[in-house]
N, C-alpha and C positions, 0 to 999 in steps of 0.2 A: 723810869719808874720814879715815881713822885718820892720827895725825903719826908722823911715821917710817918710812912705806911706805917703802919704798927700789926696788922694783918692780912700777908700776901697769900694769897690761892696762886697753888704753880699747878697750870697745866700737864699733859704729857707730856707734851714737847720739850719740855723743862726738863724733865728727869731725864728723857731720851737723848736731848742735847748733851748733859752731862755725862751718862755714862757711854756715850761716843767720843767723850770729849773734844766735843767741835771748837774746833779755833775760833776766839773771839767770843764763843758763851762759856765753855767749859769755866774758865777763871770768875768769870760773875756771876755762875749757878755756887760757885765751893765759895765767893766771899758771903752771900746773902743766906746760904747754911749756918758758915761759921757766925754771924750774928743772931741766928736762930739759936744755935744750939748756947750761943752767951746771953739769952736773953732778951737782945736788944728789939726785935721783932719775932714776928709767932708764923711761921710757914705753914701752910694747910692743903690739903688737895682730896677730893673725894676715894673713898675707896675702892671705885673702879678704877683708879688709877692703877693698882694691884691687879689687874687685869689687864689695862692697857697696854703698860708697859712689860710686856711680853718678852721682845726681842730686843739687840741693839748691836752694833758692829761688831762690840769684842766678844759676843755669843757667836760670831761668825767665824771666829778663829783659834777654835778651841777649845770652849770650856764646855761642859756637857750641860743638859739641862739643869741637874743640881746647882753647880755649881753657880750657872746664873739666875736660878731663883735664889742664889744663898744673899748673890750680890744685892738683884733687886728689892728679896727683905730687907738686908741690913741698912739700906734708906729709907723706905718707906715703912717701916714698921718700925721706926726707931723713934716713940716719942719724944723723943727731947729734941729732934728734928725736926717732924711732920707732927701734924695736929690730922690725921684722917677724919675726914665728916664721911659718918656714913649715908647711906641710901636710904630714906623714907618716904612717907607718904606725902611730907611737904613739897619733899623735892623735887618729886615724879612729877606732881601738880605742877609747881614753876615751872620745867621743865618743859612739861608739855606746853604751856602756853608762847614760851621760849622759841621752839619750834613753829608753833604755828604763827606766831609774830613775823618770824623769816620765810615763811616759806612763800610768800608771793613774790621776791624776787628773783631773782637766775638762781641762785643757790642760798639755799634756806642751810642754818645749823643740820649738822647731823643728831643723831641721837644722845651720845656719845657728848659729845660737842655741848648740847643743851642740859645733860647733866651737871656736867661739869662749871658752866655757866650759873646754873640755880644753883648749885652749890657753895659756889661762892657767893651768890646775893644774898640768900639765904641766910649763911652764917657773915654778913654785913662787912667783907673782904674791903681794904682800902684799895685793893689794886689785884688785879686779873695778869700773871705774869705769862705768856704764851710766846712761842715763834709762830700759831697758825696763825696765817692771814686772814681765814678768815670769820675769827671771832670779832674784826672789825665793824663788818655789818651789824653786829645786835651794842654797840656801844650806845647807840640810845634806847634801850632796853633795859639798863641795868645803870646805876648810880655809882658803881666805879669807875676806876677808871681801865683803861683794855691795854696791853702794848707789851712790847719786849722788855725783860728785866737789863738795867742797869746797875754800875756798882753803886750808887749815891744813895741807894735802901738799904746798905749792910753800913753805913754813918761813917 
C-alpha cells in the first residue's frame, strides 16, 4: 500500500480477513483502523459490504446469528471507522461499464466485485485494499492503485 493514501476502500476481503483474524493480515487490518479511527487516513467501503460480509470463522463456533451481526455492526457501522458510500445511480453506471470492460477475458469482475470497484473510483480512493486476486485485472480501469494492504498506510 502506497504511504500517503489519505483515502483507502477496504474490500470484503479486508474485513473477512480480519474478523478471522488470519495470520499475517489480521495485525495490518487493526494497525490501518487504528489510524483511521486517529485521523491519520479515512477508510471507506461501500455499503454492500453490510451484506457481504455475512459469515466468518468465529460465526462458525459459536456465536448465534445476533451475536455476529452485533460484531459485524460494531465495524462497519462505526463512523469513526468506515466512511460507507452508499449505492446510487452513479455507481451502478460505473459499475456496469466495469463489468463489461472485463468481461472478454477468461474471468470478467463479478457484480459484487464491480461495485465495489466504482465505489471506490467514484469516491477518488488513493488505493483499493483487497486479498481478491482477482481485482488485478481491472487495475487499468480505474486510476488507483489495486493490491494488498500493508502496514506503511497506518505511518
Amino acid at each position: 500500500m502506497p504511504p500517503g493514501a489519505d483515502l483507502v476502500y477496504f474490500d470484503a476481503s479486508i474485513f473477512i480477513a480480519w474478523f478471522n483474524d488470519e495470520p499475517g493480515r489480521a495485525d495490518t487490518i487493526e494497525e490501518i483502523l487504528t489510524a483511521s479511527f486517529e485521523g491519520k487516513l479515512r477508510v471507506t467501503t461501500s455499503v454492500v459490504s453490510l451484506t457481504e460480509v455475512a459469515y466468518f470463522r468465529t460465526g462458525a463456533s459459536g456465536l448465534d446469528q445476533e451475536q455476529l451481526d452485533q460484531q459485524i455492526n460494531a465495524l462497519l457501522l462505526n463512523d469513526r471507522l468506515i466512511g460507507l458510500i452508499p449505492f446510487d445511480e452513479r455507481i451502478a453506471l460505473r459499475a456496469r461499464q466495469l463489468v463489461r470492460a472485463r468481461s472478454g477475458g477468461r474471468q470478467g469482475l463479478t457484480v459484487l466485485d464491480a461495485i465495489h470497484l466504482a465505489s471506490a473510483d467514484v469516491a477518488a480512493s488513493d488505493f483499493f485494499a483487497t486479498y481478491d486476486r482477482d481485482f488485478a485485472q481491472a487495475s487499468d480501469e480505474v486510476s488507483m492503485r489495486i493490491g494488498e494492504p500493508t502496514p506503511e498506510i497506518s505511518g
